[in-house]
C-alpha positions in Angstrom: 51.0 57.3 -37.8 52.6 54.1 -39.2 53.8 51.5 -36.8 57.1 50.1 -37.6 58.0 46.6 -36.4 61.8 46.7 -35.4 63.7 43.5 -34.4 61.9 40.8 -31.8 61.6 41.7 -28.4 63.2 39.0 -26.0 59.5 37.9 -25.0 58.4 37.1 -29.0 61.7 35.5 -29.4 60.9 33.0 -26.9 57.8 32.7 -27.5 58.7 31.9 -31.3 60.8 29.0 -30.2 58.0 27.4 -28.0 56.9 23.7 -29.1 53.4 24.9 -30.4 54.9 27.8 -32.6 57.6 25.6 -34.9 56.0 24.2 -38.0 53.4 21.3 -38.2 54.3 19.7 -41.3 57.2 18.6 -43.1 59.1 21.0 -45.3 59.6 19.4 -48.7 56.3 18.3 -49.7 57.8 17.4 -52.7 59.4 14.0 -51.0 57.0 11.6 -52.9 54.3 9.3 -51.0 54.7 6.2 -52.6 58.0 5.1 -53.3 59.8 1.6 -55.1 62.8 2.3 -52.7 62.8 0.3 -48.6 62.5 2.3 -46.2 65.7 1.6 -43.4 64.7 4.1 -40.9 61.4 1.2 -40.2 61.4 -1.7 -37.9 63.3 -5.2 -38.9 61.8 -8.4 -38.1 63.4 -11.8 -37.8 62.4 -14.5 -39.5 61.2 -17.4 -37.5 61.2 -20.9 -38.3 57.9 -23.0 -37.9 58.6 -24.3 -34.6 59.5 -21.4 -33.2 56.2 -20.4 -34.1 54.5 -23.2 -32.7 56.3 -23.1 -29.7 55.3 -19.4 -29.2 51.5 -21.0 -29.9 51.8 -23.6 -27.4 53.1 -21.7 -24.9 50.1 -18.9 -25.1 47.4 -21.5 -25.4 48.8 -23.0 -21.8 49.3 -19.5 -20.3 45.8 -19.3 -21.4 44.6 -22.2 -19.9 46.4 -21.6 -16.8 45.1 -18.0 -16.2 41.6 -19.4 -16.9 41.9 -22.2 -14.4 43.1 -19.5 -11.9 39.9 -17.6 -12.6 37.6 -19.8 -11.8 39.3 -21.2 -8.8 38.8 -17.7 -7.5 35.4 -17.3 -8.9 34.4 -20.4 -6.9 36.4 -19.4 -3.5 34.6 -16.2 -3.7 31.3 -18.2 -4.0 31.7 -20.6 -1.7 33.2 -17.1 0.7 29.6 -15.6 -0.6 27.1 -19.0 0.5 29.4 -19.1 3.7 28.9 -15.3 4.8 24.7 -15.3 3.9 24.5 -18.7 5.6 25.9 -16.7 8.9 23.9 -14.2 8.4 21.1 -15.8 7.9 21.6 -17.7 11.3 22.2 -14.4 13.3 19.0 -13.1 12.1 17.2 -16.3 12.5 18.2 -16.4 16.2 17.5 -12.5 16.7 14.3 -12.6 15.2 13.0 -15.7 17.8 14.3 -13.5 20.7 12.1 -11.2 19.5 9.0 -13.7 19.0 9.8 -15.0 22.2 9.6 -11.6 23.9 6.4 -10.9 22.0 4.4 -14.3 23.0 5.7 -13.9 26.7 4.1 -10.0 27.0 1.0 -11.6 25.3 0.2 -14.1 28.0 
C-alpha cells in the first residue's frame, strides 16, 4: 500500500506561497561578506561644512535650553497649584474640625 503524491492540491499550493513558507535566507551564499567594491544600493550622506555643523549645534543646545526652561516653569506652576490646593484643604478641615470641638465642649457643659 504505497501512497503516491500526485500534483499539489489548490490548498498546498496556496499554502506554499504564504509569507512564512518562501525561503529565509539568500540563495547564493557564495556572494562574498567582505568585499573592496562600495556598495550603491546604501545611504548617501552630504557633506557639511563646519558651520553648518555648528549651526545644527547651536540650534539643539537652545532647543535644549528652551524645553528645559519650559519644564521647570511647569514643575513650579504645578507646585505652587500643589501648596495652593493643601493650603485649602487644610483650612476646610481646620474649620470642620472646630465645629466639631465646639459641638463637643457645648454637650460637655
Amino acid at each position: 500500500m504505497s501512497v503516491e503524491r500526485g500534483p499539489k492540491s489548490l490548498h498546498e499550493h496556496n499554502r506554499s506561497l504564504l509569507h512564512s513558507q518562501k525561503p529565509k535566507f539568500k540563495e547564493d551564499l557564495r556572494d562574498p561578506i567582505n568585499s573592496d567594491r562600495l556598495r550603491i544600493d546604501g545611504v548617501k550622506f552630504r557633506n557639511h561644512t563646519p558651520e553648518e555643523l555648528e549651526q545644527v549645534l547651536t540650534d539643539i543646545k537652545l532647543n535644549a535650553a528652551r524645553e528645559l526652561q519650559q519644564q521647570y516653569k511647569l514643575m513650579s506652576l504645578s507646585m505652587v497649584i500643589s501648596v495652593l490646593i493643601m493650603l485649602f484643604l487644610k483650612y476646610k478641615l481646620d474649620q470642620r474640625f472646630s465645629i466639631v470641638e465646639s459641638a463637643a465642649t457645648d454637650l460637655l457643659h
